[in-house]
Each structure stands twice: as C-alpha cells, then as structure tokens.
KENU-938670 format. One record per residue (C-alpha): x, z, y. Coordinates in steps of 0.25 Angstrom, whole numbers, m for minus. Each point is the difference from the previous one (the first is absolute). Layout:
BEGIN
xx, zz, yy
X, Z, Y
...
end
This chain:
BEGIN
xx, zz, yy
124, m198, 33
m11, m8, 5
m10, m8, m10
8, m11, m8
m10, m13, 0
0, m11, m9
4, 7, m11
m2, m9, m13
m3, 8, m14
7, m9, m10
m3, 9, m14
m10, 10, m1
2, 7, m16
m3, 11, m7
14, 3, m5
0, 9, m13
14, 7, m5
10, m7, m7
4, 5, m14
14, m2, m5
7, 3, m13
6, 10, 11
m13, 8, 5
0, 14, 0
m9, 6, m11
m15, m3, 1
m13, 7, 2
m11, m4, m11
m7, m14, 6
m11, 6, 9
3, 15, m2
m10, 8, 10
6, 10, 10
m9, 10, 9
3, 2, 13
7, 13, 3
m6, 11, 9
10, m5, 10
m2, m16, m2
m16, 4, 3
3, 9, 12
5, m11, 9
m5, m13, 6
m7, m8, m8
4, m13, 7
12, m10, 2
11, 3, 8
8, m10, 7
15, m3, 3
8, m10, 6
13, m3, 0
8, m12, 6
15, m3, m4
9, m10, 8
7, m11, m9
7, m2, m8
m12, 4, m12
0, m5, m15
m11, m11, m1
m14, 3, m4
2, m4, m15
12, 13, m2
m10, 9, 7
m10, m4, m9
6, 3, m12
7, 13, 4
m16, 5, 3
m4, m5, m12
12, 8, m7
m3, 12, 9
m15, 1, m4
5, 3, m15
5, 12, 6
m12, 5, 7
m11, m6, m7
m12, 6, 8
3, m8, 10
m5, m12, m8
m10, 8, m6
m15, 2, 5
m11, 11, 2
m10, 4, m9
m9, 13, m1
m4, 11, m12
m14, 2, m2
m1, 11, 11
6, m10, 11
12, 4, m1
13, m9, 4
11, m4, m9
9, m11, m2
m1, m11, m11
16, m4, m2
m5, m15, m3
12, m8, 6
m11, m7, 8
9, m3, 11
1, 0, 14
m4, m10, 12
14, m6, 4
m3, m10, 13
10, m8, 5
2, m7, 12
8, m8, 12
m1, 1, 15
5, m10, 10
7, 8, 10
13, 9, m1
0, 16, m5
7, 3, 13
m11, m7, 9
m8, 13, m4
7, 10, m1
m2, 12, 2
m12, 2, m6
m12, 5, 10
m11, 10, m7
m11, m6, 7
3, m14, m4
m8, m5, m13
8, m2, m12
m12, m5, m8
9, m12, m3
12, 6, m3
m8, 10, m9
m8, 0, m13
m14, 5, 5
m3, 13, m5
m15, m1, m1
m10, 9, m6
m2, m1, m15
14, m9, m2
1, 2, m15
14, m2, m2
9, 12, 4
13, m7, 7
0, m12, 8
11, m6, 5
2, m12, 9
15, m7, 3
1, m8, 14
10, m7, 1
4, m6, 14
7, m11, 6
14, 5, 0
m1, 8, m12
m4, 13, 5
m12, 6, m10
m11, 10, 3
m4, 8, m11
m15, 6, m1
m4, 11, m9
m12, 4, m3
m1, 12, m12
m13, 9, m2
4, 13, 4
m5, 8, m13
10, m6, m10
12, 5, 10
5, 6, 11
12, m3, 9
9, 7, m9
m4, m9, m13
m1, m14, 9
12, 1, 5
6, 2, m14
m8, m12, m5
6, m8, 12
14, 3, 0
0, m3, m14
m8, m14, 1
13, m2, 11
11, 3, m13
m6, m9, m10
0, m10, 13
16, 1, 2
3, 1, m17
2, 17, 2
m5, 9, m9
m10, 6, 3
5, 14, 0
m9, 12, 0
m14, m3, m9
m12, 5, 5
m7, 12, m7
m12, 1, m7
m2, 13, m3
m14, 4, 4
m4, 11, m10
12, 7, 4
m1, m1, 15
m14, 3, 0
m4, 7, m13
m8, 13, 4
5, 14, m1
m7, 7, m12
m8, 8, 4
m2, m8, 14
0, 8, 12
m5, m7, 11
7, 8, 14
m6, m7, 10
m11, m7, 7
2, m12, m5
m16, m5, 1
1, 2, 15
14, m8, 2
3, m11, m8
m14, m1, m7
m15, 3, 4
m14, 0, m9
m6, m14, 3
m14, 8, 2
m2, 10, 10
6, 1, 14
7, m14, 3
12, 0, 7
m1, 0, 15
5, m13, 5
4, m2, 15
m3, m12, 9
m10, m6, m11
m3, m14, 3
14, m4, 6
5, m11, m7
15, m8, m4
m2, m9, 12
2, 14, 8
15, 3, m8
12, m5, 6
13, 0, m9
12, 3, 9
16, 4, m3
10, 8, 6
15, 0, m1
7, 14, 1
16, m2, 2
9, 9, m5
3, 6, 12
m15, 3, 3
m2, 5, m12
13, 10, 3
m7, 4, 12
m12, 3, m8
8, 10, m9
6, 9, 11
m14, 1, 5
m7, 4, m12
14, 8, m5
m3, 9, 12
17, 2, 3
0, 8, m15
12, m7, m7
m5, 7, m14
m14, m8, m1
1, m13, m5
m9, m11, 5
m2, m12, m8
m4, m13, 8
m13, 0, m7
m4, 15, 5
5, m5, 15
m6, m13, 1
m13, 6, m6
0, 11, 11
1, m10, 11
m11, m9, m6
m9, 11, m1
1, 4, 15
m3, m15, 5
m11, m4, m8
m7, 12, 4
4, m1, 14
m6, m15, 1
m14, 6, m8
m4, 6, 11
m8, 12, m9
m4, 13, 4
10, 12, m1
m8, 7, m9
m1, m11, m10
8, 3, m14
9, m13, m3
7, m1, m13
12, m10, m8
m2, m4, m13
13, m3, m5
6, m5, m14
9, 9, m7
6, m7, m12
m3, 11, m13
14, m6, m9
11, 8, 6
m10, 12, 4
m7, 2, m15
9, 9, m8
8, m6, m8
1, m11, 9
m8, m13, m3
11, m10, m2
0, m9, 12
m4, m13, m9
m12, 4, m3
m11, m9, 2
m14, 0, 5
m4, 11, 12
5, 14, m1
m3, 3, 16
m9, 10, 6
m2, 5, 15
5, 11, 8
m11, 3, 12
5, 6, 11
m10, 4, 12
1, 5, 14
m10, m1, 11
1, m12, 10
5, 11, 11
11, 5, m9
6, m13, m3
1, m5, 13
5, 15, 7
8, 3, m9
15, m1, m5
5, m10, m8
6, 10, m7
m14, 8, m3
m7, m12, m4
13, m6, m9
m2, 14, m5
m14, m1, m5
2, m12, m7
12, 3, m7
m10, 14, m7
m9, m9, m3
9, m9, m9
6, 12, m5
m13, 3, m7
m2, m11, m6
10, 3, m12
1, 1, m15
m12, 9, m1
m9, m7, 8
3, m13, m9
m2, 8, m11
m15, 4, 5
m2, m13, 1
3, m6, m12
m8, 11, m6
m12, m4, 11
1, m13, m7
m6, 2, m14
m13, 1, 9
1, m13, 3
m2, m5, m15
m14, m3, m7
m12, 4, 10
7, 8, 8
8, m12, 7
m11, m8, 1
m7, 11, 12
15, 1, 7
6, m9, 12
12, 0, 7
0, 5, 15
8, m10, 5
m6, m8, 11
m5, m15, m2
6, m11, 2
m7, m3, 16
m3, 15, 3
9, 7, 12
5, 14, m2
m1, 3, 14
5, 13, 3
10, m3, m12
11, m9, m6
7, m2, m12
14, m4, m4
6, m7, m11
17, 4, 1
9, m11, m6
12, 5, 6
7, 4, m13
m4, m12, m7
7, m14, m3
m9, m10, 7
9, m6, 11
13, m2, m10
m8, m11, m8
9, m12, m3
m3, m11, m9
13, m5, 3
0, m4, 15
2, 13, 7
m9, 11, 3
m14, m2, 7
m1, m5, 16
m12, 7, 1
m11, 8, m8
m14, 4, 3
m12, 4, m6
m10, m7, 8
m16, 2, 0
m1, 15, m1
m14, 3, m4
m3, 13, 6
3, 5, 14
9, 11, 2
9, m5, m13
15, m1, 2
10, m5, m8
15, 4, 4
11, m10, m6
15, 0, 3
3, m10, 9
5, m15, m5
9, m2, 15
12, 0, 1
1, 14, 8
m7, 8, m11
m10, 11, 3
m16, 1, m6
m11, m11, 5
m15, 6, m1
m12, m9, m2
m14, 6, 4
m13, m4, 0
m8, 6, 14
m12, m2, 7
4, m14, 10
m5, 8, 12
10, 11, m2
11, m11, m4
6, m3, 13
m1, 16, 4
9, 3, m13
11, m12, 4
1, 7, 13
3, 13, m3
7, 0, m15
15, 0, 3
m2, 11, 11
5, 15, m4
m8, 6, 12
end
C-alpha cells in the first residue's frame, strides 16, 4: 500500500466509555491497579496495527458507539498511568478516554492495496509519539468508495496480543448488535499472587530484568538510528509452508511440526545468512510464549493484561546455517519447553522484588525502541489468535499490518488476510540487508 495523500481529519476526540443501565458491574471511579511483573516486563511503548476492510462497513457513528460500549468492558484502555511513591507504574481506571480520529481520503482502498511496509502510514495512523498520555488511539479513514482503514495504536504494558484482540473482537460485536460473548478476566491476585514461601528458580535478574546500577547491558551497533530500519513483509503460501514441514519433520511421520516451529526455523537460517557474522559468534531468538494455557490450572484465555514471557533459544552462527532444519527446529522447540508452569511460577514469586525500593533499582532487559539486536531477533506469534476474522459487519479484514516496528530484528507472524490463506510476517531490518533478505527468503536451499 503506498502513502494515501490528502487525507483530511474531520474529528479529533477523546472518546470516554459509554455507560448504560446495561453495563456490566463497575470498578470504583478511579480505582488504582499496579502493574503486574508481567505488564513491566515488556515494552514500554505503543504498538501499532492497521487493518483495512473492503465495503461494505457501518458508518463511523455505529463504530463509535460500539467503542464507546466496548470500553466499559475493558476500562484500562480509557484509563491513564500514574506511579507510587517508589516510581512504580499502575493504572488509574478514570474513564479518561481514548484519542478516537477520524478521517476521509479521496481516492479508492483498492488504489492502494496491498499494503507496502516501507510505505509511510503516518496518515492512516494515529502517531505513537513518545510520552502520548492516553493509552489507545484510534483513528477511522474512510475512503471514497467506502472502504475504511483502521489504525490502532494501544500501549503495550496494559495488553498483549491475547487481550487486544479480545477487546477488538468484542468492540466488532456491540458494532453488529451481538453480545459480546466471553468477558474478559480480571483476576490478577490470583494469576500472579506469590507462592508462600516464594521460591525464586531461576535467573530471572539476568533475563527479563537487570540492576539499573552496575554493568549496563551491551548494546550492539550504538549510534545506528530509525532512519537505518526498513519495515518489510512477507507472504508464506500454504503449500510453501508444506514444504517447510517436511524439512523440519525430517521424513518422521510421529513429530508434529506446527507452522510456527517451521516458519520460525526458516526465518532463523536467512536472517543469519544475510548478517554476514562470524561463525563463532552465538545468535539467539527471543520468542513470546503465552503463560494462560502453560500456568497450571490454566489461565482462562480471557484474561486480561500481559501474561507472556520468553523462551531463548541459542546457537552459534556456524550451527544455524550448517545445520539441519531438524537440529535447529529441535533446539527451539527445548527451549519453549522449559519455559512452563514452574518457571511462571519463579517468576511471579521474582516479582515481589519489584515492590517498594526494590523495584525502583530493576529494569527490563528488553532492547529500546531504536537499538539493533544484531546478532539476534525476536518474534511475537499471532498465529493462534483471532486478528484476521475481525468483522464489523462488512466481512473479514483485506489486509492487516503492524507497521513501524521499533526495534530491528522484531518480527511479528499473523495469519494471512488473502484469499489463499497461509502466515504473512512483518520485520523490521537493517535497509542494507533488506534487498539481501527479499532475495533469498522463499528459497529452501
């Protein structure tokens, strides 16, 4: 999709929730929330989607009051950050609202479909700048033959993927006059209340946290900046993705491969191919893995906020590109498995440390948003989720994209919108090793 222009904003609101005789029960006015260990350990800026949808699509006014609706529902979204005394984060639930924009374009959806990475989408997309106060923005263009683009912008420590796609497929309900189904669940003190006494199993202030004084985290190619990053995608058919599983599966009919596990393989191989690194050089992927269904008794899927942590699979540069599909799929399927009840369980515990003074001298290890984790990557897997059957009404989504990655070597996998099916991945690389990656990402030697 290449940039749309004359793109005219005709409302710009903050849109609080709507409150009915019908609501669902109510927190207290301005009841405080404290993040959980799991809402901290994860990036602490907005993230960004875009959808477009063909016409038909019900006019602005019914999607404004099924948002409106759908914010009762999941009222952090209109709520805003505050801190304790000792800095840290919570959430004030204030119904202060969200930034809802609307807009028209004079030209057709079909004029700019599909949706190009590189392109700039600054008008089709609220702007998530540094220190935006308010937690979701929203902004609704509507074109000239009644297509719509939709651009989200929600900040990343009040939900993961799991939770904003509740909230969106719920906001898509209200819209049609459905109920909303499934309510999301609020139960923190029992997802992430602390063994007693608490063991703390692992190393959790070397993985997802560090001291704040002391050694500071090494920080590859410091000084390289946005204007360096180049967002591309990549479509992987069905029957490429076939292909994929009989390598990795190695010809044993008794090892299931998932697409995730085959797709991830492959993309591990080539961006370390068009690196260039030294052999010897160690290269890992951080990937997401979601604690509801691993947490024993399962986390009921509903549950709202963020309750992922990360699996770290490592191999040396040499070992990835010589060897096996098999071996490598291998090595990232024992490093999920360890990530499982009882190391959700450490970590909880880890996170009374993070109350009073204590939190104050902890940060996350993420990278920042600008920094290149050259030799790594990370991957976000959305695969199981339910982005791409969003319907207002008008049919499923022509396209989705989550545009603007912030950090090279971050990938996000999503099922594809076309018609065919199979997985679309967006990734944020260095431009010098763009064209490289184009050239070689759909071949298996």
């Amino acid at each position: 999709m290449e940039a749309v222009e004359a793109v005219q904003v005709t409302c710009d609101i903050l849109l609080e929730p709507y409150h009915s005789p019908f609501s669902p029960p109510q927190f207290p006015q301005n009841a405080e929330f404290p993040l959980t260990p799991f809402d901290v350990a994860t990036y602490n800026c907005h993230i960004c989607i875009l959808y477009a949808f063909r016409p038909p699509m019900p006019d602005n006014a019914a999607l404004r009051e099924g948002l409106a609706r759908a914010l009762v529902y999941f009222p952090h979204l209109a709520g805003r950050f505050d801190s304790d005394e000792y800095g840290y984060p919570k959430v004030v639930l204030n119904d202060a609202g969200i930034r809802l924009k609307e807009a028209i374009a004079p030209s057709t959806l079909e004029e700019h479909l599909p949706f190009d990475p590189s392109a700039s989408f600054l008008t089709l997309h609220p702007h998530p700048a540094e220190g935006v106060e308010v937690l979701l923005q929203i902004q609704l263009t509507r074109f000239s033959c009644g297509g719509l683009t939709l651009g989200i912008t929600v900040h990343h420590h009040i939900a993961d993927g799991s939770s904003l796609c509740h909230f969106l497929l719920t906001w898509a309900k209200l819209v049609q006059g459905r109920d909303v189904g499934t309510m999301p669940f609020f139960g923190w003190s029992s997802v992430c209340a602390p063994r007693i006494p608490a063991r703390v199993e692992f190393d959790h202030l070397g993985v997802e946290f560090r001291p704040k004084s002391g050694a500071t985290r090494p920080r590859t190619n410091v000084g390289i900046n946005l204007s360096k990053m180049c967002n591309q995608s990549f479509h992987f058919s069905n029957e490429f993705i076939g292909k994929l599983k009989a390598i990795v599966n190695g010809g044993d009919p008794g090892q299931r491969v998932t697409t995730f596990l085959s797709v991830l393989t492959h993309i591990w191989k080539k961006i370390t191919f068009v690196r260039r690194l030294p052999d010897n050089e160690m290269t890992q992927v951080r990937l997401t893995v979601n604690g509801r269904p691993r947490i024993k008794p399962p986390v009921p899927p509903e549950y709202y906020g963020n309750l992922v942590l990360w699996a770290h699979p490592k191999l040396t540069v040499g070992e990835v590109l010589r060897s096996s599909y098999s071996h490598v799929a291998q090595v990232i399927r024992e490093a999920i498995v360890k990530v499982d009840d009882g190391y959700f369980r450490s970590f909880m515990d880890f996170g009374e440390q993070l109350k009073g003074k204590g939190g104050a001298e902890i940060v996350v290890t993420l990278p920042e948003v600008g920094d290149f984790l050259n030799p790594n990557i990370e991957i976000s897997s959305w695969l199981s989720l339910q982005f791409h059957q969003l319907d207002f009404g008008g049919g499923v989504p022509a396209a989705l994209l989550t545009p603007g990655l912030p950090v090279e070597g971050l990938m996000m996998l999503v099922p594809s919108c076309g018609e065919g099916g199979g997985v679309d991945l967006h990734l944020c690389l260095e431009k010098s090793q763009a064209a490289n990656m184009r050239q070689v990402m759909h071949s298996l030697d």
